[in-house]
C-alpha positions, 0 to 999 in steps of 0.5 A: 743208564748212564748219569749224563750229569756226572762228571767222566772221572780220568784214572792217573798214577801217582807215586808216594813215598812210603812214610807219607803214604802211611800219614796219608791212609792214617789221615784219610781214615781219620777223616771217614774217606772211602777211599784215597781218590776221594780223599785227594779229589777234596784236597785238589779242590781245597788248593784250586780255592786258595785264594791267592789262586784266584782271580781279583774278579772272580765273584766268591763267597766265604769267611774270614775269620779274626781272633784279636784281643778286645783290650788293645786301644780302640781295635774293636771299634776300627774293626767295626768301622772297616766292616762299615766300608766293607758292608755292600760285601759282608753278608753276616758276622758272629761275635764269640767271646773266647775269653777274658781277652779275646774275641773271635769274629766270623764274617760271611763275605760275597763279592769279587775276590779284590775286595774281600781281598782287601777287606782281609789285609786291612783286618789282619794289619791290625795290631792286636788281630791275631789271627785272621783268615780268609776262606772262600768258594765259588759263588753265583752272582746272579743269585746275590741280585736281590740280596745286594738290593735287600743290603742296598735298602736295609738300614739297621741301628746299633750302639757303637761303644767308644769306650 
């Protein structure tokens, strides 16, 4: 009985030169693939959710992630503040201390594309940001209705160190 759920799989050719093909097997072994097909299904699916592809009113959900070093003037606390101005899209955030300059942030974002868009731009402009990325997948707006009304609703405390 056929799986009337799956999705009809479409065979193609496709042409490789030698010494990429060999980096390719390598890869997709090194990385627990059966097979070539499965492993060229992720990679088309990982370039259709670049960002820059998608639409600025496609609804996503993903991260960024900010590494910055926490000793430039006043970036933790812009970082902070640009966080405030984004919250209605910011799900949840981890702050890890990779060092004794530096600090790595991952941000859980929902929204539509254009914000979580500009909410990265505005984080990776700042000096001493050295690395912020934006990584997203599709999402379900219907089911963020009673998330976005908890987040409406929610108000939480904590101290902003002006240092």
């Amino acid at each position: 009985m056929a799986d009337k759920d799956k999705d009809e799989l479409v065979r193609f050719g496709v042409s490789f030169p030698a010494p990429l093909i060999g980096q390719f097997d390598r890869f997709i072994e090194e990385q627990g693939y059966q097979n070539r097909s499965e492993a060229i299904r992720d990679l088309a699916r990982k370039a259709l959710l670049e960002p820059a592809r998608l639409s600025g009113d496609e609804f996503v959900a993903g991260t960024i992630v900010v590494v910055y070093d926490h000793h430039v003037r006043e970036l933790p606390v812009v970082l902070m503040d640009i966080q405030h101005d984004y919250h209605h899209d910011i799900v949840s955030n981890m702050h890890v201390h990779l060092n004794h300059d530096q600090c790595l942030e991952v941000i859980v974002v929902r929204g539509r594309m254009e914000q979580l868009r500009q909410l990265h731009e505005r984080i990776q402009i700042q000096k001493g940001v050295s690395y912020a990325e934006l990584s997203v997948t599709f999402a379900d707006k219907h089911g963020d209705e009673g998330a976005a009304d908890h987040r409406d609703h929610h108000h939480h405390s904590h101290q902003h160190d002006s240092r």
